[in-house]
ZADO-1210 file (C-alpha; in nm, 4 decimals, padded with zeros to 6 digits):
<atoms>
<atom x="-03.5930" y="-05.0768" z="-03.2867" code="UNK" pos="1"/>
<atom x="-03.3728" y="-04.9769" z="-03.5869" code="UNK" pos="2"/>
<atom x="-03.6339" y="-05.0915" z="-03.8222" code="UNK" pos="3"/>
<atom x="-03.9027" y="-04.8674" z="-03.6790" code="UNK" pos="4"/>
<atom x="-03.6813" y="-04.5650" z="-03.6365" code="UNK" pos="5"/>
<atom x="-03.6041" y="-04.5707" z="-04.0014" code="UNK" pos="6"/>
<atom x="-03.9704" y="-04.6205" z="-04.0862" code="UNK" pos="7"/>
<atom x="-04.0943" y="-04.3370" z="-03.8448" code="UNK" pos="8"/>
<atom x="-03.8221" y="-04.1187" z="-04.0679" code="UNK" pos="9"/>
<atom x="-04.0110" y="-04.2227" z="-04.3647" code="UNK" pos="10"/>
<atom x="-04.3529" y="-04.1130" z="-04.2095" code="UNK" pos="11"/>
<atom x="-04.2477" y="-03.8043" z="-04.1116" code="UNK" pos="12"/>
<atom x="-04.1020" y="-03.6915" z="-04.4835" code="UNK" pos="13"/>
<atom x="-04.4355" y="-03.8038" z="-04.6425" code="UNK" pos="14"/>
<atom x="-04.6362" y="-03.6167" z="-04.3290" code="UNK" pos="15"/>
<atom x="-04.4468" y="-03.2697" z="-04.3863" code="UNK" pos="16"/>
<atom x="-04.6099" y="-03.2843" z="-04.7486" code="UNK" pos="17"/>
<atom x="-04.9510" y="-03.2915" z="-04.6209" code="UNK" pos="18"/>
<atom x="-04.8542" y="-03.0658" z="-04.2971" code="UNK" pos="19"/>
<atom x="-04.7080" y="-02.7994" z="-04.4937" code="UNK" pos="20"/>
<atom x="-04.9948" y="-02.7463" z="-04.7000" code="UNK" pos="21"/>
<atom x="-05.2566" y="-02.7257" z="-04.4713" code="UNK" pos="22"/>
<atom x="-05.0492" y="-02.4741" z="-04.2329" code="UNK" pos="23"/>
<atom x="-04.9350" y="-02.3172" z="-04.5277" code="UNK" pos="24"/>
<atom x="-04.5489" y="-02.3485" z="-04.4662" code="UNK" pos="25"/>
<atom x="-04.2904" y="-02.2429" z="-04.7178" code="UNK" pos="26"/>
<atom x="-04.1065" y="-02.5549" z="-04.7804" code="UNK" pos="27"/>
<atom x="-04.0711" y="-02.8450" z="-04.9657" code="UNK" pos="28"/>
<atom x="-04.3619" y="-03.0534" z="-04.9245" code="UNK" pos="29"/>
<atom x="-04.5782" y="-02.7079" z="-05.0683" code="UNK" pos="30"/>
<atom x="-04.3949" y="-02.6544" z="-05.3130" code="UNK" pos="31"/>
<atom x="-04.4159" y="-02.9547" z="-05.4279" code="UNK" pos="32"/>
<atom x="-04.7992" y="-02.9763" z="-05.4196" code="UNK" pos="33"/>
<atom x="-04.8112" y="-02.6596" z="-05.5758" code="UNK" pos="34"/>
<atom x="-04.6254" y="-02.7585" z="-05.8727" code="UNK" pos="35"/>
<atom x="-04.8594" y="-03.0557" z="-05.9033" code="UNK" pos="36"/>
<atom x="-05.1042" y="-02.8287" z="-05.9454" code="UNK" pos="37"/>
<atom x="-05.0065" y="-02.6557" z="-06.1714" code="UNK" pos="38"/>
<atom x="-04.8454" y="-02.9294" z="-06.3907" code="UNK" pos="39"/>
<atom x="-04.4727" y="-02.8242" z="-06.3277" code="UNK" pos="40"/>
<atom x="-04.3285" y="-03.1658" z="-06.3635" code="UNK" pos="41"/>
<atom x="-03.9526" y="-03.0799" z="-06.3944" code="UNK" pos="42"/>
<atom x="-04.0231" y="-02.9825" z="-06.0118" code="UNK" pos="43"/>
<atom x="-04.2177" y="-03.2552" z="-05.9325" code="UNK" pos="44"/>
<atom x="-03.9542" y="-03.5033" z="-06.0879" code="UNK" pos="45"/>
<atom x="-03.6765" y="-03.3377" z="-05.8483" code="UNK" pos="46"/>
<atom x="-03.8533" y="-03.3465" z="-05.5666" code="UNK" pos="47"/>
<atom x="-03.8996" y="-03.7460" z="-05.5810" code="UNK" pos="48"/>
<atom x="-03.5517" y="-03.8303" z="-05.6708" code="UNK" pos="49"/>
<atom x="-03.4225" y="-03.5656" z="-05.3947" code="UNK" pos="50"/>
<atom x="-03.6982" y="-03.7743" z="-05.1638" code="UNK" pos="51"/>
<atom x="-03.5727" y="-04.0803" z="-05.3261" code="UNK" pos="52"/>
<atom x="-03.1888" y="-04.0647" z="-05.2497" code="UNK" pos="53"/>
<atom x="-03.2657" y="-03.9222" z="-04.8769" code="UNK" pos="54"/>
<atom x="-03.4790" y="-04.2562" z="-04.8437" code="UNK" pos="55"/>
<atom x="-03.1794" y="-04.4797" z="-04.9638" code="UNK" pos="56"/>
<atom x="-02.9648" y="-04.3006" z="-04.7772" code="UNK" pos="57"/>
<atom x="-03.1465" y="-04.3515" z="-04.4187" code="UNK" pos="58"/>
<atom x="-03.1531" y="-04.7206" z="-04.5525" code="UNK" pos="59"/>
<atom x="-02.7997" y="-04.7223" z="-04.6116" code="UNK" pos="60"/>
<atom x="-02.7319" y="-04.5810" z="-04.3094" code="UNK" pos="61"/>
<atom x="-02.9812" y="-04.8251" z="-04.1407" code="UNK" pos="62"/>
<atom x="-02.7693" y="-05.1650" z="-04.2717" code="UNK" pos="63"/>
<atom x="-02.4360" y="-05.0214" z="-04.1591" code="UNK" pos="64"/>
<atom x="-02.5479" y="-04.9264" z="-03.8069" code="UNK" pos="65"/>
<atom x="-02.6961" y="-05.3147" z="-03.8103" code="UNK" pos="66"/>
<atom x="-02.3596" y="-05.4105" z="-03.8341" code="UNK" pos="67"/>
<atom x="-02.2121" y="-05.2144" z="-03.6043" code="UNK" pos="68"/>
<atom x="-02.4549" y="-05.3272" z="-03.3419" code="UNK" pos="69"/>
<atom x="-02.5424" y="-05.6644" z="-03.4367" code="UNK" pos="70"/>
<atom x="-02.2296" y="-05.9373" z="-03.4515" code="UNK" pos="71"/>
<atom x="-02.4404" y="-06.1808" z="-03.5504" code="UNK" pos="72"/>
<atom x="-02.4358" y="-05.9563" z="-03.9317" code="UNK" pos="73"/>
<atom x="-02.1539" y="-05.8827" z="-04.1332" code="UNK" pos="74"/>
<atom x="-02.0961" y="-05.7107" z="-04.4571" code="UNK" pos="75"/>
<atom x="-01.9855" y="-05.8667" z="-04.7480" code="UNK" pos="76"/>
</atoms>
């Protein structure tokens, strides 16, 4: 169940991209896709290591909460 919450948090970053822009909402995901349109790449290149670290984050978070939970897994 772990597993699928921390993919479902992955879904829902990539999703806000796409929802943003069609509902035209001020946030990351537009401007994002705005500066790929107009070939701002320093932008671009922040947004995907911002995106990036919150994804190995959740993951990080994901292995120590396995731990906690699980006996059965220990960290070494």
């Amino acid at each position: 169940m772990i597993t699928a919450v921390s993919g479902w948090l992955a879904s829902l970053m990539a999703g806000a991209f796409f929802v943003e822009y069609i509902f035209d909402w001020k946030g990351l995901g537009f401007t994002t896709i705005k500066a790929v349109q107009s070939l701002d790449f320093p932008v671009v290149m922040g947004v995907t290591i911002f995106v990036a670290t919150v994804f190995v984050i959740i993951n990080i978070f994901v292995d120590l909460l396995y731990a906690a939970i699980d006996p059965r897994v220990r960290l070494s």
